[in-house]
N, C-alpha and C positions, 0 to 999 in steps of 0.2 A: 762909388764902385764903378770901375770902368765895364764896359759893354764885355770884354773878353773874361772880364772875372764871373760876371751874372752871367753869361753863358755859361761857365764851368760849374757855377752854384747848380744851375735850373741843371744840367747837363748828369751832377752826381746825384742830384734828387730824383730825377727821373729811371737813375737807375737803379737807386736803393727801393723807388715804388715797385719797379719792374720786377726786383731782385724778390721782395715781399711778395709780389703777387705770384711768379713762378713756386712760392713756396710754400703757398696756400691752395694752389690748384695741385700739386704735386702730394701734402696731404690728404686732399680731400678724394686726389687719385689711388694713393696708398691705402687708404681707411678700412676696406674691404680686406684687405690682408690679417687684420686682428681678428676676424671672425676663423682663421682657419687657425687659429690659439684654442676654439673652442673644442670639447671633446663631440665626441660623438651625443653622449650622455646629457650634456648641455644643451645640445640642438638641440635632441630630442622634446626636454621640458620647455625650454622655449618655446618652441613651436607648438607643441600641446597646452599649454597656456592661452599660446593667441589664437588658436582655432577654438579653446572651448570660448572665448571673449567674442570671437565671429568676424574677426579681425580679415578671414580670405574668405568670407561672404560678403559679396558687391553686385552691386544691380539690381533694374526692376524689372523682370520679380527678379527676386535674389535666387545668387547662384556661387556656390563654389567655386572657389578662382585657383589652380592647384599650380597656376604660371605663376609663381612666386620666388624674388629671392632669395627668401629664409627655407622655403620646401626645397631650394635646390641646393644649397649649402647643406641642408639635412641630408637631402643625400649622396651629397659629397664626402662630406663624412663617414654615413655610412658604409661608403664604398673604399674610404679609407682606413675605417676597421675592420674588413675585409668580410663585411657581410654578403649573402650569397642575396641572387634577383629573389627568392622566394621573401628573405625575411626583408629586404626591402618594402618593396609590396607591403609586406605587414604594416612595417610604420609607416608605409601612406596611405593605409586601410584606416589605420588606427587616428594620423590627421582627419580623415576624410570624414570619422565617425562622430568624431569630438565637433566637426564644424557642422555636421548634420544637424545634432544637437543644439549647438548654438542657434543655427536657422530657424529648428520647430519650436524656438524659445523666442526668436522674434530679433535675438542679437545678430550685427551685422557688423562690416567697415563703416558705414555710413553712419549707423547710431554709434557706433563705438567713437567715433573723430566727432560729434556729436556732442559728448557728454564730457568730452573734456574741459567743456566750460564751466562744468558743475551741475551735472544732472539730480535733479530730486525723485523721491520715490515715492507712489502711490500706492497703496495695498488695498487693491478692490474687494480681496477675502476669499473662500468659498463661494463657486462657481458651479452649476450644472450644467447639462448640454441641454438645450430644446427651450431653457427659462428667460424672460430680459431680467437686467437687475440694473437698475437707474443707482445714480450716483451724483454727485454735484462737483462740478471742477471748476474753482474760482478763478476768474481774471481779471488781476487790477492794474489801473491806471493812475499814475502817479503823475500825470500832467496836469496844467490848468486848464487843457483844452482837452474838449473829447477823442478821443482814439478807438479806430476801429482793429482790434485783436484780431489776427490768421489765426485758428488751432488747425493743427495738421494732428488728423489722428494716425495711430499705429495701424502698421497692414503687416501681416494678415490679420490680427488680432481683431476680431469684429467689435471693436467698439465704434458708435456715431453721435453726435453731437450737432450744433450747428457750429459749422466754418468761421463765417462774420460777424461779430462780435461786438456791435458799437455800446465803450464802456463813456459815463460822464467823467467830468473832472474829479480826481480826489475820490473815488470808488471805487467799487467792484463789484462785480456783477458773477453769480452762481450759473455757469452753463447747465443743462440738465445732459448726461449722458446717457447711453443706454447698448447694456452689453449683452449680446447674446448669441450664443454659441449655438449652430445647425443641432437638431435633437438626432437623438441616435437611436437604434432598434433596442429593443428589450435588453437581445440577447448578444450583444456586438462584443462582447466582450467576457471572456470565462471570466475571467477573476476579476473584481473592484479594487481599483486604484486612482490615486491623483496627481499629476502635474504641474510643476511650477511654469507658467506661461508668462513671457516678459514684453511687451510693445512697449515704444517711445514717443510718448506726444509729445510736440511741439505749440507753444505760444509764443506766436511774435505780435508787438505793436512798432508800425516804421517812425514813430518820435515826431517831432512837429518841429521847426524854423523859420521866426520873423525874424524883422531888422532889431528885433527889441527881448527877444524871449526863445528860447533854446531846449527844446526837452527831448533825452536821448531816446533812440529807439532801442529797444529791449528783447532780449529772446530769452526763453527759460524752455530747458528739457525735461521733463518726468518719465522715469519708469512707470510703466503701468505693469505691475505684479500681479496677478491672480493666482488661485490655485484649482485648477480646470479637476473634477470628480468625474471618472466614468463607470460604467457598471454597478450604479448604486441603485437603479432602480426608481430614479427619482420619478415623483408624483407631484404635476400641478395642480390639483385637487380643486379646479373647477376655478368659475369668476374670482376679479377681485387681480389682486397680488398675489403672484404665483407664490405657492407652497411647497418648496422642496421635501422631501420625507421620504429621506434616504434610504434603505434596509440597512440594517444594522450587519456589518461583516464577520461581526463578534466581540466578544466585551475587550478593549481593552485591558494589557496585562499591568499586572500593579506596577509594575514602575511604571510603563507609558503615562498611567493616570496620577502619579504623582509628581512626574516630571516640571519642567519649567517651559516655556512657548518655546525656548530657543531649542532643548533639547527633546521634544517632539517634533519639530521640523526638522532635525537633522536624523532622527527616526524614521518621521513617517513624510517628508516632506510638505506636508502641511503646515504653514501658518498660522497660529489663530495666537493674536493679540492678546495680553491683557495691560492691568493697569501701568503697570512699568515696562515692558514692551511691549510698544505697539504698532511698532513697523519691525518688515524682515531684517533690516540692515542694523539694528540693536542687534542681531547676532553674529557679527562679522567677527569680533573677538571669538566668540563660542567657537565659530565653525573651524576658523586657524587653528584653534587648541583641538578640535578634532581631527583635523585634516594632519597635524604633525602626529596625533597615535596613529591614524590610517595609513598614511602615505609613508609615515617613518619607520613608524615600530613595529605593525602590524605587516605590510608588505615586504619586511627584512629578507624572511625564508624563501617567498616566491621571487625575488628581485635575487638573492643569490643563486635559487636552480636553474631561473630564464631570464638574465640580465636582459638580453636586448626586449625583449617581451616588455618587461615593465620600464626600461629606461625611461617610457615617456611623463612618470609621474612625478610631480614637482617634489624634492624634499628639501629641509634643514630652512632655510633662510629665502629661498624662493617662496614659501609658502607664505610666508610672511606678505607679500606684495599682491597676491592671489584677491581678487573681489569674491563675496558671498556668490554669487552667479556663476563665475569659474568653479568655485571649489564645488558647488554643486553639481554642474557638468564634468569634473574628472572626477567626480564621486561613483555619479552613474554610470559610467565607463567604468569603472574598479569593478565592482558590483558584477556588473553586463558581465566582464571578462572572469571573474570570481565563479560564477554561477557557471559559465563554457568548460572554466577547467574543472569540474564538479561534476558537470553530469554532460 
């Protein structure tokens, strides 16, 4: 091939590369344009999805982040359904309230981008304020040489443990941990209730490299779930291991007591295990099939008197993609907003 033809070869390559790259930066500059196909109605769930997830909580300490491209296309929208500054404000009261929650649950950005490698879940149980309650959190090493394990514990979530962790070959070693919540006044609280409390520990070991032998470094996330009791009166009834002894609030009613684990926590949001479930996330089916009577069939009447008011609750096929932890925080946002228009 003479010189002037490999010129013209290299010459129309470079332009069909040129031609392809103008046409990849020019979608990726259009892309932002489909989100204005969204309704108003769509924002809405969206973005009340990712804030009960904690998705605009970032930082230490954490903090709502309300400079957002999704909060400002929400109210772009909004402003394109021709809603007034007042019910605006609503739905970024209503973001703001949903991320709150996330926050006092321990979800954030950073644990959320986190767990996308496949977080696991611990269910520490029934929790009092003022008690420790020890616990054992295993770390293993799968190398032929010794590795020293990080745990990064959850904040705010008072749990401590030690940090450095040297595991031998081929074993694992039980950290002992220990959780304990500031004790609270008698009377801090008129009425007894309990919360689902979420923190994310982390275990890394950095992996090991000779000339001859290769073992990867590892990270694993866990949810740490509790269920935090306040206003129960609890009694550490002297030495020893503390003794919680609760007052009784009153007898459960017969169906709560004949229920199944899954549907007394979606009752009373308490957890408690048995043989066949024995972690919260056994109930992520339950809770979808609840959250579609609630958020579907149930909310029908209030979502047709004050559309924009409830726009922000996921229905139909959104709920479907909803985590146990979401659906529980736009649960108690219903509820919250249920009980305002009530009394």
């Amino acid at each position: 091939m003479s010189f002037s033809s490999r010129f013209l070869v290299t010459a129309v390559l470079w332009r069909n590369a040129l031609f392809a790259t103008v046409v990849v930066v020019f979608a990726l500059l259009t892309a932002p344009a489909a989100w204005s196909q969204k309704t108003f109605s769509q924002w809405f769930q969206d973005v009340a999805s990712s804030a009960a997830d904690g998705k605009y909580v970032t930082g230490d300490p954490p903090q709502i982040q309300t400079a957002n491209p999704e909060i400002s296309a929400l109210q772009a929208a909004a402003n394109a359904e021709g809603m007034s500054d007042s019910e605006i404000q609503a739905v970024l009261d209503k973001i703001n309230a949903l991320s709150q929650e996330a926050l006092q649950n321990g979800r954030s950005a950073d644990t959320q981008a986190q767990g996308q490698s496949g977080t696991l879940l611990m269910d520490l149980g029934v929790v009092y304020p003022g008690f420790p309650y020890e616990s054992l959190f295993p770390v293993h090493n799968g190398c032929r040489v010794e590795q020293e394990a990080t745990i990064v514990y959850p904040n705010p979530m008072p749990l401590h443990g030690q940090t450095i962790v040297p595991v031998p070959p081929y074993s694992t070693r039980k950290v002992l941990m220990t959780l304990q919540y500031p004790r609270e006044p008698l009377n801090a609280y008129p009425k007894a209730f309990c919360e689902i409390k979420v923190g994310q520990l982390t275990s890394v070991h950095p992996g090991f490299t000779s000339h001859n032998y290769t073992c990867d470094s590892a990270k694993r996330e866990y949810d740490i779930v509790v269920a935090l009791c306040h206003g129960f009166g609890a009694d550490g009834g002297g030495g020893g291991k503390p003794k919680p002894t609760p007052q009784k609030p009153g007898p459960p009613t017969p169906d709560l007591l004949s229920a199944s684990p899954c549907e007394r926590f979606w009752q009373t949001g308490i957890f408690t295990p048995s043989q066949d479930v024995k972690i919260p996330s056994y109930c992520l089916d339950y809770f979808r099939q609840m959250a579609h009577k609630l958020f579907d069939r149930f909310l029908q009447e209030n979502r047709a008197a004050s559309p924009h008011a409830w726009a922000w609750v996921p229905t139909g096929a959104a709920i479907d993609s909803l985590s146990l932890l979401q659906i529980m925080t736009l649960r108690q946002q219903i509820v919250a907003d249920l009980l305002k228009s009530i009394g």
